[in-house]
C-alpha positions as CSV (number, residue, x, y, z in Angstrom):
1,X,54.0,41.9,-136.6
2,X,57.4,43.5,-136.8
3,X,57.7,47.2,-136.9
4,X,61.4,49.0,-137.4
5,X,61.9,52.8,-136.7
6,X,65.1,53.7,-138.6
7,X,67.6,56.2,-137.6
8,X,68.2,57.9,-141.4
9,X,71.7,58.8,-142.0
10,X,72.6,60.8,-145.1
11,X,73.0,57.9,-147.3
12,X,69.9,55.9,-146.4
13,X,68.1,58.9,-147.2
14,X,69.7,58.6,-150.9
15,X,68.4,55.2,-150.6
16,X,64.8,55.6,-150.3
17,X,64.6,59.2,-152.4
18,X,65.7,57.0,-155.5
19,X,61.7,56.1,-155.4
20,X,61.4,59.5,-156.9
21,X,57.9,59.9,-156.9
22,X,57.4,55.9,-158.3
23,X,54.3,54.5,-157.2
24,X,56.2,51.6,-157.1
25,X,59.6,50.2,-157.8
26,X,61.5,46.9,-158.7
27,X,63.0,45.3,-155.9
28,X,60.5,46.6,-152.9
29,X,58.2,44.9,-151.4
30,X,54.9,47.2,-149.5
31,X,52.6,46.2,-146.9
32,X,49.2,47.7,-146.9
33,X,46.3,47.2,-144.6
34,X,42.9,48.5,-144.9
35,X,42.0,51.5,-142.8
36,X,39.7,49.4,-140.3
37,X,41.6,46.4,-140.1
38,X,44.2,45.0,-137.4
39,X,47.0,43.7,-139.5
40,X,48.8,44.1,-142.4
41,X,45.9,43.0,-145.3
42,X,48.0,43.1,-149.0
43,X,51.5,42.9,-149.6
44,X,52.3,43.9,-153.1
45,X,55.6,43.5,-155.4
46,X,56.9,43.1,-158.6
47,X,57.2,39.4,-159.1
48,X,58.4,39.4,-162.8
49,X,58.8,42.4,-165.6
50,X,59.8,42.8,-169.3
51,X,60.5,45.7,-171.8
52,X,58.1,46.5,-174.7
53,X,59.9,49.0,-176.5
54,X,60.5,51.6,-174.4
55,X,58.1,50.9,-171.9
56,X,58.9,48.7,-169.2
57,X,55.9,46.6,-167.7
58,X,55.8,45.4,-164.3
59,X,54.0,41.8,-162.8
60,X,52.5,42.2,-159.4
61,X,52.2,39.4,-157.3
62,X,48.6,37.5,-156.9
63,X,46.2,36.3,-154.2
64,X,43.0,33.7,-153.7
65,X,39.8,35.7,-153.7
66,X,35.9,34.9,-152.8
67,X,34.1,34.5,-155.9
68,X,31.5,36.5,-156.5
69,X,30.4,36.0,-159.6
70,X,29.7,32.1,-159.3
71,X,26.8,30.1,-159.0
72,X,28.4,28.6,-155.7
73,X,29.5,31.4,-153.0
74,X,32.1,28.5,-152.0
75,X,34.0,28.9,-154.5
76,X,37.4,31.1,-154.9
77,X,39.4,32.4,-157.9
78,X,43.2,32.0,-157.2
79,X,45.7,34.3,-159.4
80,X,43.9,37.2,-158.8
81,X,45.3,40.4,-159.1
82,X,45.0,43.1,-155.6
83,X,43.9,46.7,-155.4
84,X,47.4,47.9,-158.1
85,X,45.7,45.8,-160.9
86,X,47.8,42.7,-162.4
87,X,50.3,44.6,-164.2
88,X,51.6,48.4,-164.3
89,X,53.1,49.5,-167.2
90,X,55.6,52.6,-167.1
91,X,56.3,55.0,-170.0
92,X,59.0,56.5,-170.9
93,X,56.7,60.2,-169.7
94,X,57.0,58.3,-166.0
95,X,53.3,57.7,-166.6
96,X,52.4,55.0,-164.7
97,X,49.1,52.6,-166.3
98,X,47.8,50.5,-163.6
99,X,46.1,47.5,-166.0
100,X,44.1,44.8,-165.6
101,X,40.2,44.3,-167.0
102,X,40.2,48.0,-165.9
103,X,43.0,50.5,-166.2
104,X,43.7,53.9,-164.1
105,X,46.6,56.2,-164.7
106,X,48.9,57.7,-162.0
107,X,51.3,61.3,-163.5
108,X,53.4,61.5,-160.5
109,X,55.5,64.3,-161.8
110,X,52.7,66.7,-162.0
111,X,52.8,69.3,-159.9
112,X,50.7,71.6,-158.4
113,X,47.4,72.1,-160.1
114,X,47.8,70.2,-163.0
115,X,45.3,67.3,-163.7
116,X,44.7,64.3,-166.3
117,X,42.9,62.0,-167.3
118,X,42.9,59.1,-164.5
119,X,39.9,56.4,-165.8
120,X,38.7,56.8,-169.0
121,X,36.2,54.5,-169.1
122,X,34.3,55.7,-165.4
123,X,35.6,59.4,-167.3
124,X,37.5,60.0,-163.8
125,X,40.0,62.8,-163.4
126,X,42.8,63.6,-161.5
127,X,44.3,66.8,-160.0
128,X,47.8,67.2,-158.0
129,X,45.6,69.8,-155.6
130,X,48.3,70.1,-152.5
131,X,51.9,69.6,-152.3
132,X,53.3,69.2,-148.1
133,X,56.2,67.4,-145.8
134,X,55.7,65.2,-143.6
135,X,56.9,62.7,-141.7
136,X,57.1,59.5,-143.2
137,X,58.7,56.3,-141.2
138,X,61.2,58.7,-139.7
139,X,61.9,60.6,-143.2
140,X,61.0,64.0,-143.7
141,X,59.2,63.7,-146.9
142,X,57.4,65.4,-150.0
143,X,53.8,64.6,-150.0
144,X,51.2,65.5,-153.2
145,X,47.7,64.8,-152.8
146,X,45.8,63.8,-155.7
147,X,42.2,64.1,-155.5
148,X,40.2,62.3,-158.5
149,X,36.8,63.5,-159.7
150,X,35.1,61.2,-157.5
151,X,36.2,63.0,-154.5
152,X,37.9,60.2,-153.7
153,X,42.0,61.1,-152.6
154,X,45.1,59.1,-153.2
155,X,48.0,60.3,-151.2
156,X,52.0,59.7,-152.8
157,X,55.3,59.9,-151.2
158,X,58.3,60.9,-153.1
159,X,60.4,58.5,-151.0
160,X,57.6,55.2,-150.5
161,X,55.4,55.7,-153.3
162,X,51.8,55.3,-152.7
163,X,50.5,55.7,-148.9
164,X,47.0,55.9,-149.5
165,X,44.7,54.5,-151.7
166,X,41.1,54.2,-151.9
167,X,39.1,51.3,-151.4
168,X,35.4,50.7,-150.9
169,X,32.6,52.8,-148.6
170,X,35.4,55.6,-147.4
171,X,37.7,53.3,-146.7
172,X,41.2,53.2,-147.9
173,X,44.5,51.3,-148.0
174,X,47.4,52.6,-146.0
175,X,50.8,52.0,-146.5
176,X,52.7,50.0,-143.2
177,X,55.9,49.3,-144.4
178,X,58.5,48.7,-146.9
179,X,61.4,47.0,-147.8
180,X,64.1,47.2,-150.7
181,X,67.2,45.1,-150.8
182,X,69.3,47.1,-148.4
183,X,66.3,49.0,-146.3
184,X,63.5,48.4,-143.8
185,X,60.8,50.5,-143.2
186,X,57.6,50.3,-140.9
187,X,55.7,46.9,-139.8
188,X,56.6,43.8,-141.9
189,X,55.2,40.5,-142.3
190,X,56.2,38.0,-139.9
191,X,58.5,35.5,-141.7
192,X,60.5,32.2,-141.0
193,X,62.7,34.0,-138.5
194,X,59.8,35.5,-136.5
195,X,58.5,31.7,-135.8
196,X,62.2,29.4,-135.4
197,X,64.5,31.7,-134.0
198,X,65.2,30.6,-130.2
199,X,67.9,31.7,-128.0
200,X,70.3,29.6,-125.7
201,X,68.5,28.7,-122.0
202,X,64.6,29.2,-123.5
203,X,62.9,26.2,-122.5
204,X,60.5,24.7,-125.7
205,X,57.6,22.2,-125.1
206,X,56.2,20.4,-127.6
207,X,54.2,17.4,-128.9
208,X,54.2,14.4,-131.6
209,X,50.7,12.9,-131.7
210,X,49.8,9.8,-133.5
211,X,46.3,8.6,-134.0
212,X,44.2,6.3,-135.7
213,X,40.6,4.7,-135.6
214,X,38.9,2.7,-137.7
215,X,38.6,-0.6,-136.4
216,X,40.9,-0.6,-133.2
217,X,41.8,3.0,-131.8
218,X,45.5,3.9,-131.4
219,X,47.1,6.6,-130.3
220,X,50.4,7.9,-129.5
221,X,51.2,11.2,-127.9
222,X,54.8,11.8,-126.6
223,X,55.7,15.2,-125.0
224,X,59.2,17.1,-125.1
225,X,60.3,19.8,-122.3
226,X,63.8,21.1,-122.9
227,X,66.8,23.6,-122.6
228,X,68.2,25.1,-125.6
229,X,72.0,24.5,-125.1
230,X,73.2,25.5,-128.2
231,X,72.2,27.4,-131.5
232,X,74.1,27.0,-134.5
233,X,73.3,29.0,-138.2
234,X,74.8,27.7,-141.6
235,X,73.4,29.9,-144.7
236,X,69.8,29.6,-144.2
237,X,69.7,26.9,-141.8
238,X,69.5,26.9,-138.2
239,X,70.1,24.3,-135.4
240,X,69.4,23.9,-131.7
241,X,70.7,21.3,-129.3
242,X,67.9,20.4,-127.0
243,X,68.2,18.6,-123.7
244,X,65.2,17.1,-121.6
245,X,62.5,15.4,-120.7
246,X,59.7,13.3,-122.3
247,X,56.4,12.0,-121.4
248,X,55.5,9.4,-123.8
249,X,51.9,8.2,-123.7
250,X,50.7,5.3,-125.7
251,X,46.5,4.0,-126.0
252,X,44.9,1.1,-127.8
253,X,40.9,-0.3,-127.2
254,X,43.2,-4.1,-125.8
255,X,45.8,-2.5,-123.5
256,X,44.5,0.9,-122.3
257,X,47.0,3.4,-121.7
258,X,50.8,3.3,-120.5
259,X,52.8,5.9,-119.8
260,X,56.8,5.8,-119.5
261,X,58.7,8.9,-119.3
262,X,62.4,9.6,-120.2
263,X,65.3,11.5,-120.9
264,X,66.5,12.8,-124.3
265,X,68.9,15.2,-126.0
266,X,68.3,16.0,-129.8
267,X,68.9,18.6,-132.0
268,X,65.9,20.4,-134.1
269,X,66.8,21.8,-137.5
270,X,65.4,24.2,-139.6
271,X,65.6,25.1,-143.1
272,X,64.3,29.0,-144.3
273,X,63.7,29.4,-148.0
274,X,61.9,31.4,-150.6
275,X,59.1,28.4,-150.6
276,X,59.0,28.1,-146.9
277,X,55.3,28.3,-145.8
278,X,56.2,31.0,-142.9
279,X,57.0,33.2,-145.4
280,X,54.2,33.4,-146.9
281,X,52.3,36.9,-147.6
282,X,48.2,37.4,-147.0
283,X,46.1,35.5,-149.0
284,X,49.0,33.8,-150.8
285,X,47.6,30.8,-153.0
286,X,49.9,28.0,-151.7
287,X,49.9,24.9,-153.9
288,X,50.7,21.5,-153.1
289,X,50.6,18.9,-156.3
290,X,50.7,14.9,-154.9
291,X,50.3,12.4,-157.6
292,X,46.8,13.1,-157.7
293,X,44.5,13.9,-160.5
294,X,43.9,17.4,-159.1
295,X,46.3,20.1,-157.3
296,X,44.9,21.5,-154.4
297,X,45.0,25.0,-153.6
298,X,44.5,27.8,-150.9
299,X,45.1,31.3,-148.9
300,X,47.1,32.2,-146.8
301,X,45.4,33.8,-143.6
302,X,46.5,36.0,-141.1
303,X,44.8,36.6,-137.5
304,X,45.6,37.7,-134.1
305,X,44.6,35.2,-131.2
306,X,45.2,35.7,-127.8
307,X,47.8,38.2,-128.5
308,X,49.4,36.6,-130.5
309,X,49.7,36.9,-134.3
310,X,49.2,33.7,-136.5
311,X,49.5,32.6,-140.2
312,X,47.4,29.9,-141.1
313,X,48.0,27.6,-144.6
314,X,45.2,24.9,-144.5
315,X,45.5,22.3,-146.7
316,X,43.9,20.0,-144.2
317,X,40.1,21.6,-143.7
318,X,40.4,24.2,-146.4
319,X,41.9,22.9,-149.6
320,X,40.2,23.9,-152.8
321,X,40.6,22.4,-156.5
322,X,40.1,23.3,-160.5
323,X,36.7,23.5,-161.2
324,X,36.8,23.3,-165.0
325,X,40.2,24.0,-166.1
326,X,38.3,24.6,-170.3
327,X,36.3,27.6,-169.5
328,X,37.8,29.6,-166.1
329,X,41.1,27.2,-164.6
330,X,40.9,29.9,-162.1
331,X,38.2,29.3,-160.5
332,X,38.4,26.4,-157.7
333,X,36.1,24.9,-155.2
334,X,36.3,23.2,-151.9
335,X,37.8,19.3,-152.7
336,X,36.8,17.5,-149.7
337,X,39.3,16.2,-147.5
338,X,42.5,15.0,-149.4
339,X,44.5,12.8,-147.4
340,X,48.2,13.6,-146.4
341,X,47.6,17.0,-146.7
342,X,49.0,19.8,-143.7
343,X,47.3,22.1,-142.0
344,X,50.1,24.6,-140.8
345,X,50.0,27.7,-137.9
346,X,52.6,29.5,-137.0
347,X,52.5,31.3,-134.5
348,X,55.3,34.2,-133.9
349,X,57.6,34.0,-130.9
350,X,56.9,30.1,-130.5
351,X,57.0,28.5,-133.9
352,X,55.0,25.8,-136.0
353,X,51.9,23.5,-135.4
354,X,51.3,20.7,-138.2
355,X,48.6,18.3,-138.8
356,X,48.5,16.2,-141.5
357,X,46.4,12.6,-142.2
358,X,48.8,9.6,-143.7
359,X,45.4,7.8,-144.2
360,X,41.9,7.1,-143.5
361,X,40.8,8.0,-140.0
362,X,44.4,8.6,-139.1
363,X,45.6,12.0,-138.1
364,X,49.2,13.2,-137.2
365,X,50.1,16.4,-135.6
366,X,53.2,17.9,-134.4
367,X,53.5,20.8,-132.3
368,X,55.6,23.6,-130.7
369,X,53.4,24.0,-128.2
370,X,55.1,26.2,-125.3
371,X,58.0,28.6,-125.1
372,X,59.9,30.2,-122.3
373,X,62.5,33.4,-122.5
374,X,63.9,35.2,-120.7
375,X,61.0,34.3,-118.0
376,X,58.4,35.0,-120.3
377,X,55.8,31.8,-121.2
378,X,54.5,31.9,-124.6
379,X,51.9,28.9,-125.0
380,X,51.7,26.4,-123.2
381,X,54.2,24.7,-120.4
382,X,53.9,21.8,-118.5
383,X,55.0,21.6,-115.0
384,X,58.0,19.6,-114.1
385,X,55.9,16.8,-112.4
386,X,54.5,16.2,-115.8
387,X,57.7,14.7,-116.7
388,X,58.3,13.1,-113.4
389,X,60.9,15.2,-112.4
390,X,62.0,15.9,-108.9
391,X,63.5,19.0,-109.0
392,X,64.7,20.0,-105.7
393,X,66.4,16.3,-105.8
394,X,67.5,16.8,-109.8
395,X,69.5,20.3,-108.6
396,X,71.2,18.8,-105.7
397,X,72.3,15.6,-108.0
398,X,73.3,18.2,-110.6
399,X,75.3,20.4,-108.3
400,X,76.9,17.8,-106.1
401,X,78.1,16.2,-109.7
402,X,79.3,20.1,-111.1
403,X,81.0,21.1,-108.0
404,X,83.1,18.0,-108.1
405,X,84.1,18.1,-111.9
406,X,84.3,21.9,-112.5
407,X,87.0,23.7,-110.1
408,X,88.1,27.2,-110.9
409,X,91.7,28.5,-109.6
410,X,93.3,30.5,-108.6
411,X,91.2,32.2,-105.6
412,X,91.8,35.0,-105.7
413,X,93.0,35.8,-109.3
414,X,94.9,38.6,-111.1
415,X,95.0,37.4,-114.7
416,X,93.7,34.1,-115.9
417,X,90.6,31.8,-114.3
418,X,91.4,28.5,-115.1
419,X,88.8,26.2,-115.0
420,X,89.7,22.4,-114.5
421,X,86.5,20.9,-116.5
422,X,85.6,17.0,-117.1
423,X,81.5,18.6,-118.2
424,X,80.9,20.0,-121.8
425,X,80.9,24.2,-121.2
426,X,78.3,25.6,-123.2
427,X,77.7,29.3,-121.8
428,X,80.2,31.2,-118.8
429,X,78.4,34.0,-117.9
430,X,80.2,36.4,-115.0
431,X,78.5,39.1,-113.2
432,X,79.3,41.6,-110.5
433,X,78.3,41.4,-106.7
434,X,75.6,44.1,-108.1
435,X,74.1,41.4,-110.7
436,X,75.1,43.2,-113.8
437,X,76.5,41.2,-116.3
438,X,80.4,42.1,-117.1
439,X,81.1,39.0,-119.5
440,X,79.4,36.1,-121.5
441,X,81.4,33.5,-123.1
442,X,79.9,30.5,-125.5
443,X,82.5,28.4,-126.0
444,X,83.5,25.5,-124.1
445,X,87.3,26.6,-122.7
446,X,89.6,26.2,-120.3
447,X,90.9,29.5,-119.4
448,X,88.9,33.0,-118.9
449,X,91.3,36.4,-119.1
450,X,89.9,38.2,-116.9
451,X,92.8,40.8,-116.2
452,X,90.2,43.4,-117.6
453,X,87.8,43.5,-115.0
454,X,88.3,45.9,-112.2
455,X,88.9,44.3,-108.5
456,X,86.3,43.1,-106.4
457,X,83.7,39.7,-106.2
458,X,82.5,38.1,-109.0
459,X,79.8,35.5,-109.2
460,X,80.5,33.0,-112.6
461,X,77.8,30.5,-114.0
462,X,78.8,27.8,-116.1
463,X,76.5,26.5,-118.4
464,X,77.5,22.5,-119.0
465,X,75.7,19.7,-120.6
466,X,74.7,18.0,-117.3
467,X,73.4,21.7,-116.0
468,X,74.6,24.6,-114.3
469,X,76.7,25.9,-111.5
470,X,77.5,29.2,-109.7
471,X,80.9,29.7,-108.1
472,X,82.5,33.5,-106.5
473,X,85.8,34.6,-106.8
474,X,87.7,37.6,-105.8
475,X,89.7,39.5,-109.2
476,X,92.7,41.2,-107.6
């Protein structure tokens, strides 16, 4: 869960008073959470909108639901609207109608004392009964309370629209956070960037997993340990150069298991988009149509486990299909398992675990399983004896082979370090004798102008593709 505490300047302030008292607006997107729950719960938005007249009528965005009006309490009814009905329509009188089988009217430029009529058919009323600042994600803002009939309370922001609303047995949605096209506010939903964006030097671990039963059982599991060396991003897509080891493992009823381990260096790619399943709101109906005779459908959930917040799309154990399409094509029920199908968690700071089954008693699952940065493990990490690797011996190999094919002169220098390199530099970091960090450099060079930096010891690490190495030199 993300959460940004903006510093307002005078013309982000502009930005967020264009709400003007709008219960909601094209172009933002709020997160909402009941009172008594742990993580965001709804995000609403205006997915679509037309003009009628001179009206202008707004499309919110839908979830899957539990069904409680069916026979069955398994099933669901997907494109179903949230707590701000289906659609709102605004008049031209910045009345707002909030419409869906029901209907409920917000006047957000009354003022003080004035009232209207706010469900006609329950014959609920509404009065503007306080008007306040406060506070609001580091705004100072004007607040109105409007308390309905019902003694129930809805509370509106002239700058965020609606920040409380009531729900069921006291309980009430509370606005979390925001965000416009050019303005964050508050927690946000985690999305593609919270799980796939890694840094140079984090270590990843993860798994490909093969299995299948049957008649004879199968299995292949291989596991990857490696340094991030490089990070590139193009437009939405983001790429990491990873260097290794593997542990493959293989299994069958005839041979038993064998187990070779190896080196590798690869490079992981990922691809963000509007479709992407990591972004992905709560209770999102996700939809996956194979050329089968049904489409299978179903939520989105979001959970904290060990301390960690998750987003689960479960095609695999969970999928749900149209029950009859002639009388309610909403309503859907559990289909079984349908082959070839993913189950997907993602799992922010660390990334994406898949399993999917390519046929009958066959199941394939791919894993990020472990991350490290900066020192901190998220996960799960393998030692380095997993792998087979030596490591006292590896860093003395590494070092001897470094310290012969990267030399740095002069020693002492006044100007320019050269650095006489046969290795592929991918990071020069230099710090002080005190261990603070006076330059980084990611770019594989030759020459490091260092005229800059005020006399004394240095220490420099270069990063190359064979590992790493720490020299000291003396800037005159």
């Amino acid at each position: 869960m993300k959460k940004f505490v903006l510093l307002i300047t005078l013309i982000s302030t502009l930005g967020v008073s264009a709400q003007n008292w709008n219960p909601i607006n094209l172009n933002s997107e709020y997160n909402y959470k009941i009172d008594t729950a742990q993580l965001i719960t709804n995000t609403i938005f205006v997915d679509s909108f037309s003009v009628s007249g001179n009206d202008s009528i707004y499309y919110l965005n839908r979830i899957m639901t539990n069904c409680d009006t069916c026979s069955n309490t398994s099933y669901k009814l997907k494109n179903q609207p949230q707590f701000l009905m289906r659609l709102v329509i605004k008049k031209t009188d910045s009345l707002f109608i909030f419409q869906d089988s029901t209907e409920f009217r917000l006047n957000p430029l009354k003022t003080l004392g004035e009232s209207w009529m706010y469900d006609s058919i329950n014959n609920t009323t509404a009065i503007v009964d306080s008007l306040y600042t406060q506070i609001v994600f580091g705004v100072v803002d004007s607040i109105k309370r409007i308390t309905l009939s019902n003694n129930q309370t809805i509370i509106l922001s002239k700058s965020f629209g609606i920040l409380r609303f009531p729900y069921v047995n006291n309980n009430y949605f509370v606005l979390l956070g925001l965000r416009n096209n050019t303005l964050i506010f508050g927690e946000q939903l985690p999305r593609f960037w919270d799980f796939f964006n890694y840094e140079i030097n984090d270590i990843l671990q993860w798994k490909d997993y093969s299995y299948c039963g049957g008649g004879a059982h199968s299995s292949n599991t291989t596991y990857f340990k490696g340094t991030v060396l490089s990070k590139s991003i193009i437009g939405d897509t983001v790429s990491y150069q990873i260097q290794g080891k593997k542990h493959y493992r293989h299994y069958n009823d005839f041979q038993g298991t064998t187990i070779t381990k190896d080196s590798f260096n690869l490079t992981l790619t990922f691809i963000d988009s509007i479709s992407h399943l990591s972004n992905n709101y709560p209770n999102e109906v996700s939809n996956r149509s194979p050329n089968w005779s049904y489409s299978p459908y179903t939520p989105t959930i979001f959970y904290m486990e060990n301390g960690l917040q998750k987003k689960l799309i479960d095609f695999f154990y969970n999928p749900f299909m149209i029950v009859n399409p002639a009388n309610n094509p909403d309503v859907v029920a559990p289909s079984g398992f349908p082959y070839g199908l993913p189950k997907s968690i993602f799992t922010v700071g660390l990334g994406e675990c898949i399993t999917y089954s390519p046929g009958i008693s066959c199941i394939d699952i791919q894993c990020m399983e472990g991350r490290i940065h900066l020192g901190d493990t998220i996960g799960t990490i393998y030692p380095d004896s997993f792998y087979g690797i030596d490591v006292e011996e590896e860093e003395e190999i590494k070092n001897e082979q470094n310290n012969n094919d990267l030399i740095i002169y002069p020693n002492p220098v006044s100007d320019q370090l050269s650095i006489n390199n046969k290795l592929t530099i991918y990071k020069i970091s230099i710090t002080d004798v005190s261990g603070r960090l006076v330059m980084t450099i990611k770019e594989n060079i030759s020459v490091i102008n260092v005229t800059n930096l005020p006399s004394g010891v240095y220490f420099i690490k270069i990063d190359t593709d064979i590992g790493s190495v720490t020299s000291k030199f003396v800037k005159q």
